[in-house]
Steps between C-alpha positions, in 0.01 A plus 500: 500500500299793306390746687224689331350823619163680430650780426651274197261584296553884489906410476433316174269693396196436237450142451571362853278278707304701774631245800267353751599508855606149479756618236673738734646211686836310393388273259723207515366401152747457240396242310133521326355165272187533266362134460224527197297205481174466271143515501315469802254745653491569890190271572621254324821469732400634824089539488501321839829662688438584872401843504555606170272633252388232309137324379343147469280610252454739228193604237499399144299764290347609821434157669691379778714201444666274737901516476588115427840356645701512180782263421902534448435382107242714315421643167644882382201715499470804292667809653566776220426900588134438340462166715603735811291775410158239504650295796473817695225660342437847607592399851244186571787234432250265389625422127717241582534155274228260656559119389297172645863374436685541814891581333346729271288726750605845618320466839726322652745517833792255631502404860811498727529163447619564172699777492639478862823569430376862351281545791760406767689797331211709550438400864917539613557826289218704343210461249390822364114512380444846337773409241443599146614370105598791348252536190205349351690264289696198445867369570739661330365889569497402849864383469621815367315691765718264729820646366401881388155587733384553099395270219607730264107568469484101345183351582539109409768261384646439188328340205540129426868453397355154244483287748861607724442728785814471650611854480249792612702808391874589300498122449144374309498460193433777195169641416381446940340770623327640843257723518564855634235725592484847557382590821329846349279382225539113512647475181690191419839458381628161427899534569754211528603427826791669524566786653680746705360646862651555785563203758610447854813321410596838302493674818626244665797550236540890600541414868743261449264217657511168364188304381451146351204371266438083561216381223498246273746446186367611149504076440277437778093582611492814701744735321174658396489663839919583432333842463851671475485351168279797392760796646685517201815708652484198782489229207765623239674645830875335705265387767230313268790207570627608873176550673239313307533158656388149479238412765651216592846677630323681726529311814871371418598858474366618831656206619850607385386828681384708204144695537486843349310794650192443280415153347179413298444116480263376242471089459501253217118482418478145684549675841305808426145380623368611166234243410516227412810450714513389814475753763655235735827511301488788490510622829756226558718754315439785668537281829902408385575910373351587823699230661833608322487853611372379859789294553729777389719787649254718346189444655509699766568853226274336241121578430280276271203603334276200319238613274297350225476699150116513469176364575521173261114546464439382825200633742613771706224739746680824470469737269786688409592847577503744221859691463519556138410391148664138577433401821515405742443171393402184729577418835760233507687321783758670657757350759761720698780289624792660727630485807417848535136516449172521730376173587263309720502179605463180273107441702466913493651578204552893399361623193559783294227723429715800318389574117794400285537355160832399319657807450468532931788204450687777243453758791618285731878450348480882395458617904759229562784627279389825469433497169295765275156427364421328188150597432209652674375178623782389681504859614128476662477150596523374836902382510421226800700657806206500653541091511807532699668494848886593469548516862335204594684106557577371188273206382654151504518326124229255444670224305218266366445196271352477187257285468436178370286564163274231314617395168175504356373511147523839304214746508335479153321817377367646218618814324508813703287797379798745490381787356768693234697692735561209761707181329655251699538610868 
């Protein structure tokens, strides 16, 4: 048990997390697991939830347009910073991608009945629907704000590697770049993607607490999103081979009773519900993590955070707060899972109303383990405390089944309209 005081933050001095009342209390967290998957705005997940903030239809350049029910195969749709900046359009979030062609439309939202494994999460734990991307921009920015509450001012992803995009970062090949912008004048610098910034797992390091990175392997589709693979003291570090892990040992090792204090979990591009691929497959593997650490001696220390890295393009009614030169970006989905947090009922669910955005999930581990700052926005954003109960009866595991998913034909599309600073995510 931590116990961790207001007056904390005037012991550690400048840096520390001001602590909600919540935070006060014993926090029998001890274990704290990112899992990042991709592309999907909040309406297109949840537009429908029981008393959350959601909409069933939007405007296209001003005209209102009914929300179609999507399906678990569609095209990628084009979601660069310029493609956010016109999808939100001063505010009126009415420049989204309009198509006749169902898989390739941006007004689009998924019932329960096919996502019900994600909404039974939201109706036994906590959905959160004022939940923010962290910039205007694409995967791999997002990703590093993820690890560092920073992008290291990088506004898109890397250039087209001829025709490999395996490796986003230390890893792609010579002469990729990513475009870095100063926040001052707007000038753009076009920098490898390699660099050094502070991360949580550094402080992590100083405080002697352990942390663990699951992704992808540089052979296989989603080490894009690997985004350690850009910290170059991380990737030419000892723990580049200790703590960077295959995905697929994750659930063996907390099985054989290992689960560090922090954990980010990023899939193989299959499970990541980045289109085309199948959402249903992949929530089927966040259904068996969620299982493994359910079914484990850790559950009842453990808190899980799922989020989704950015909008994807897809139609969402709320137009994003303002907090600095990058962001915030898009709402996204947001799931809370613990036994520790407020909940409702699965017919009266609870939802959370708070402002937070991804580095609120950075804030989160900081209050937890007492940890400094690492920027000003993990500093000022809401760090989720508010989303919690630690005195209250422990919520049961909800062990579920993944589904059953139709082996259907591939999703054919044409080429995406990536624009320079957005390849391949």
């Amino acid at each position: 048990m931590r116990l961790v005081w207001a007056l904390s933050a005037v012991i550690l001095g400048c840096g520390a997390w001001p602590l909600s009342s919540a935070s006060a209390q014993t926090i029998p967290i001890k274990h704290v697991v990112f899992i990042i998957k991709e592309n999907r705005s909040f309406d297109n997940f949840f537009a429908t939830f029981p008393g959350a903030n959601g909409a069933t239809t939007g405007k296209h350049n001003g005209v209102e347009v009914r929300l179609q029910e999507g399906l678990t195969k569609s095209c990628d749709l084009a979601h660069s910073w310029p493609d956010s900046v016109r999808d939100i359009d001063n505010g009126a979030m009415d420049g989204f991608q309009l198509s006749k062609i169902r898989m390739k439309n941006a007004y689009v939202t998924l019932p329960e009945k096919d996502i019900p494994n994600y909404w039974a999460y939201a109706r036994n734990f906590a959905l959160a629907d004022n939940f923010f991307s962290a910039m205007r921009g694409p995967s791999f920015p997002q990703h590093v704000y993820l690890a560092a509450a920073d992008s290291n001012h990088i506004e898109g992803g890397p250039t087209a590697q001829k025709g490999k995009t395996q490796a986003w970062g230390c890893d792609s090949q010579p002469g990729t770049t990513a475009r870095q912008v100063d926040p001052a004048t707007g000038a753009i610098t076009n920098i490898f993607p390699c660099f050094d910034i502070p991360v949580l797992p550094d402080l992590l390091n100083n405080a002697g607490n352990t942390w663990r990175y699951y992704s992808a392997t540089p052979q296989q589709y989603g080490f894009i999103w690997s985004v350690l693979d850009s910290i170059k003291h991380i990737r030419y570090g000892n723990q580049w081979t200790t703590n960077v892990l295959p995905v697929e040992n994750f659930q063996q090792d907390v099985q054989n009773g290992q689960l560090a204090d922090v954990t980010w979990i990023t899939p193989m591009g299959g499970y990541s519900d980045h289109p085309p691929n199948d959402v249903c497959q992949g929530e089927g593997w966040v259904v068996q993590v969620m299982n493994a650490i359910m079914q484990s001696q850790f559950w009842n220390s453990t808190t899980v955070f799922i989020t989704w890295d950015d909008w994807g393009g897809y139609y969402d009614h709320v137009s994003p707060p303002t907090v600095d030169y990058f962001g915030l970006g898009m709402r996204v989905p947001f799931l809370i899972i613990s036994p520790w947090v407020k909940h409702g009922t699965a017919t009266q669910p609870l939802v959370q109303h708070g402002l937070y955005e991804f580095s609120s999930m950075l804030g989160f581990a900081e209050t937890v383990f007492n940890l400094p700052n690492l920027t000003n926005r993990d500093k000022s954003a809401d760090n989720l405390m508010d989303a919690f109960d630690f005195n209250q009866q422990p919520l049961p595991p909800l062990v579920l089944t993944p589904r059953k998913c139709a082996n259907g034909p591939p999703v054919v599309c044409g080429p995406l309209p990536h624009g320079p600073d957005d390849d391949g995510d």
